[in-house]
N, C-alpha and C positions, 0 to 999 in steps of 0.2 A: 278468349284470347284478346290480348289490347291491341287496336291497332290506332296507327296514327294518321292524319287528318286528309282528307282527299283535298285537290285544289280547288275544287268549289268550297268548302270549311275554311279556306286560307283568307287573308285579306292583307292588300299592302300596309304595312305598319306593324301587322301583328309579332312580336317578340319572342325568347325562349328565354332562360341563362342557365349556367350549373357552375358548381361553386365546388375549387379543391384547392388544400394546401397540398402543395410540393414537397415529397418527403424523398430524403435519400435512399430511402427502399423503392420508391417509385422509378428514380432514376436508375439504378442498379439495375432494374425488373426491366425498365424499357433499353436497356444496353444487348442485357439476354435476349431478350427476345427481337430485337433487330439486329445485334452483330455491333453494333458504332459503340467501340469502344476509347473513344477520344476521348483522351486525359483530360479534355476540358472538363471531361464530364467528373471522370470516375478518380483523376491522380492529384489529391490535396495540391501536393509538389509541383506538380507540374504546370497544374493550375494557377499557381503564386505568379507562374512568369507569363500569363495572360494579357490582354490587354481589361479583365476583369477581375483581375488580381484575387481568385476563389474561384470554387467548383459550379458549375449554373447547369440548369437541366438545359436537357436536349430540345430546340426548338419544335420537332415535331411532335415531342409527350406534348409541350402545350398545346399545339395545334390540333391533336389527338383530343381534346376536350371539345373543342366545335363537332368534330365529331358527335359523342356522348349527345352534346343539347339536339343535332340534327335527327339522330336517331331515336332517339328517347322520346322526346318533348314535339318538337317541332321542325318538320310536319310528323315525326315520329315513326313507330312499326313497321316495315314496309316502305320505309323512304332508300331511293337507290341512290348514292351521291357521286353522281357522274364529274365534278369538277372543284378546282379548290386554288384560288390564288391568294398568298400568302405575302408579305410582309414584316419581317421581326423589328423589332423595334427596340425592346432593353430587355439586358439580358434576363432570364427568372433564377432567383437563387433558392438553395432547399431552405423552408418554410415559409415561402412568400404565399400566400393566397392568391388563386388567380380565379377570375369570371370571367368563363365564357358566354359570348352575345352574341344571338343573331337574330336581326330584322328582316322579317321580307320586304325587299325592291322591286321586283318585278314578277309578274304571271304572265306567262306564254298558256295559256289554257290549253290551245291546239294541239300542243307541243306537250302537255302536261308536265310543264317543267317549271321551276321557281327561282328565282336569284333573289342573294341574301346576304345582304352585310355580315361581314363577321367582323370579329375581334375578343381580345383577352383582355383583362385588364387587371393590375394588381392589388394589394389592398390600401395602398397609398392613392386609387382611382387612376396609374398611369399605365397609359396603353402599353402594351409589351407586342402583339401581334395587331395586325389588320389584314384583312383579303376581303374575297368576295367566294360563295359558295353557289354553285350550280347543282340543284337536286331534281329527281322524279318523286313525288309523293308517289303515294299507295294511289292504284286506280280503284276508280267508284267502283264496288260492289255490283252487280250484275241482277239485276232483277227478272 
């Protein structure tokens, strides 16, 4: 079984990313499965008379990728994501690529808990989200 990094493994600085193009399958899929069915998202039409004059994914599918790197990558398996402050920035439109980032800022070792830069970015390198993520890695193993 994979698991991911205890906070003694961690070190300020250390990095993740993961990398997705935005499809309108994606969007569609994340409407279903949370209910938000805002024409910004899903109504060509309705979306003309935006102030982004087109369709843009839902800001939490993007956010929803900090996710993916937390769980996945860093600190990985076994990570509990207790907090998540967010900031959107420009909107993502379907087939923008976006990369998620997160650095670790801080260890509370006591606490066994991590704070972590996040952010998105698209394939033009401009930021679209920023926050900060609050996690529990996996606890050490038990000898």
């Amino acid at each position: 079984m994979v698991q991911g990094k205890t906070i003694d493994q961690i070190n300020i600085g250390d990095s993740a990313s993961f990398q997705k193009t935005i499809s309108e399958t994606d969007v569609y899929l994340f409407a279903g499965i949370t209910g938000d069915y805002n024409p910004a998202h899903l109504n060509d039409i309705e979306a003309k008379n935006t102030i982004f004059g087109e369709r843009i994914a839902h800001g939490l599918l993007i956010a929803g990728l900090i996710s993916a790197v937390l769980g996945v990558q860093l600190p990985g398996p076994g990570t509990i994501y207790l907090g998540q402050d967010l900031k959107f920035l420009k909107p993502v439109k379907f087939g923008d690529t976006i990369t998620a980032i997160v650095e670790v800022i801080e260890k509370l070792e006591e606490k066994n808990i991590l704070k972590l830069n996040t952010r998105c970015i698209n394939q033009n390198e401009e930021e679209v989200l920023t926050g900060l993520a609050t996690v529990m890695p996996r606890k050490r193993d038990s000898i």
